[in-house]
N, C-alpha and C positions, 0 to 999 in steps of 0.2 A: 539139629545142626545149626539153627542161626543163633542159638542162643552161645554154642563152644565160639560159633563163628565172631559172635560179637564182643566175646570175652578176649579172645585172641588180637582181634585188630584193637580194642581198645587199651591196651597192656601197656602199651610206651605211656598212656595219658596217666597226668596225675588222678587220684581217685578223685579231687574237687574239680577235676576239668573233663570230667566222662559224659557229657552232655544229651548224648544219643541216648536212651533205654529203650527201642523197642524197633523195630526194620523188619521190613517184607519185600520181597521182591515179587514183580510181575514179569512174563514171559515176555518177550517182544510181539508189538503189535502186526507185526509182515514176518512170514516166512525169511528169515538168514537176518534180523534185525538184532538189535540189541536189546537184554534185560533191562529194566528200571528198579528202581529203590525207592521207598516209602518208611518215611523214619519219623518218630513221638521224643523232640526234643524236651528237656528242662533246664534251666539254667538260674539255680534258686538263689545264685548272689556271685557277681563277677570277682577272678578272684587276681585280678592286677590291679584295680580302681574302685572305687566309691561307685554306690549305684546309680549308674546314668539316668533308670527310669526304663528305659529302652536298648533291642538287641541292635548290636554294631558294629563298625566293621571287623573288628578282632575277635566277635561271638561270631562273624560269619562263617569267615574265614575256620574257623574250629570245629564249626556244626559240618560247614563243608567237607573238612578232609575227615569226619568221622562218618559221616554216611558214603562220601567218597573213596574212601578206605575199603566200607565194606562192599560196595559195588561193583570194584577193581578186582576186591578178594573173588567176591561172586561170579564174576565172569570168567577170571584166572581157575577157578577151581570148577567151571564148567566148563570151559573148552570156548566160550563166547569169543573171545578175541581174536581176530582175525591171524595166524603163524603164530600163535604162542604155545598152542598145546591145552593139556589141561597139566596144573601145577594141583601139589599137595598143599596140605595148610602150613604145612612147616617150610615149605618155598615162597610160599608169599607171605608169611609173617617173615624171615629172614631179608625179604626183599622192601619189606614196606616202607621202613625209613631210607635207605640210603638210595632206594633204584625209582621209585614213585615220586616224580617231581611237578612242582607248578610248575609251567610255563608262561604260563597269560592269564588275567583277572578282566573281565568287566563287568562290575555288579550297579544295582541300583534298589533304593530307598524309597520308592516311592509312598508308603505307609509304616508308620513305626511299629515296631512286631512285640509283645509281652512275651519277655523274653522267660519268664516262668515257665511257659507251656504252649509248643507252638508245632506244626509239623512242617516237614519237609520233603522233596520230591527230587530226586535227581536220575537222569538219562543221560545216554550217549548216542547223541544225533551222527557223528563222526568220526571215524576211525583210517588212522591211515599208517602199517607199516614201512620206515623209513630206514636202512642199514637193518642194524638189529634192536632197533628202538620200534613203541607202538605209540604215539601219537594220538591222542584220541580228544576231543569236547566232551565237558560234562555241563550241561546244561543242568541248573538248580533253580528250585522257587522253596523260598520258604511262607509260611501265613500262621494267621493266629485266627482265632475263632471270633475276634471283634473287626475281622478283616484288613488287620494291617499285612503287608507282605514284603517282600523284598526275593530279587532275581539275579542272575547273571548267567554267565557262560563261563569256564573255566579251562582253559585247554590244558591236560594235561602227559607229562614222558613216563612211558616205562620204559626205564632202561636195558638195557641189555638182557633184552626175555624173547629176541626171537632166534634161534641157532642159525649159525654163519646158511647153511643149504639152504633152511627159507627163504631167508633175506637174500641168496643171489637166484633161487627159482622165481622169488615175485618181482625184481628188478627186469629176466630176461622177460617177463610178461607183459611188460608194459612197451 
């Protein structure tokens, strides 16, 4: 399954900007927590620029929403998210460009990463159904094996994926 999985959410990408080849997910570490993702980036020649040397913010930003992608799909396609249900593949591929949005970036550079061959790690510490949107933080680190890395948090919308009953049963709950 991760391999149709990975074919699927990476389909909008151009075939020179498919940077992810490889994803695992882990179960949540606490009973009712969230899934994580574990991803084998490459990225063998940037394809808007001359080679800078080093991964940057526009390889981030790419690597992000392609294990980001598949995280969303993973969780969407197992029930993880809190009123969304569980969706089919053909619901969250349909959904993934127009309803899947950034809301908020904070990243940081602390070591330059070899952008060739590096992995990545992303979770979601937070989740919070709002109307009929889900809300959630994806926490990200990427690293290379000569220990360069680079981090943020990424808060991100799914839109319109929790049906009108949810959204007014979890409002009267608070």
């Amino acid at each position: 399954m991760h391999d149709e999985l990975l074919t699927a959410v990476l389909r909008p990408y151009r075939p020179e900007c498919r940077y992810l080849k490889e994803v695992t997910f882990e179960d949540p570490p606490v009973p009712g927590g969230m899934p994580s993702a574990r991803g084998w980036f490459e990225i063998p020649k940037a394809f808007y620029i001359e080679d800078t040397g080093h991964f940057n913010a526009v390889e981030f930003i790419l690597c992000f929403n392609q294990i980001g992608y598949m995280l969303t799909a993973h969780c969407a396609l197992s029930g993880a998210f809190p009123l969304v249900g569980v969706w089919s593949l053909d619901r969250f591929t349909a959904n993934q460009l127009p309803n899947v949005l950034i809301v908020d970036v904070d990243v940081a550079f602390p070591r330059g990463i070899d952008a060739r061959g590096f992995s990545g790690v992303v979770s979601i510490p937070w989740a919070e159904p709002r109307s009929r949107h889900l809300f959630y933080d994806m926490k990200i680190a990427f690293s290379d094996r000569a220990g360069g890395h680079a981090h943020g948090v990424i808060r991100v919308c799914l839109r319109n994926c929790i049906e009108q009953e949810a959204s007014l049963a979890a409002a009267e709950m608070r």
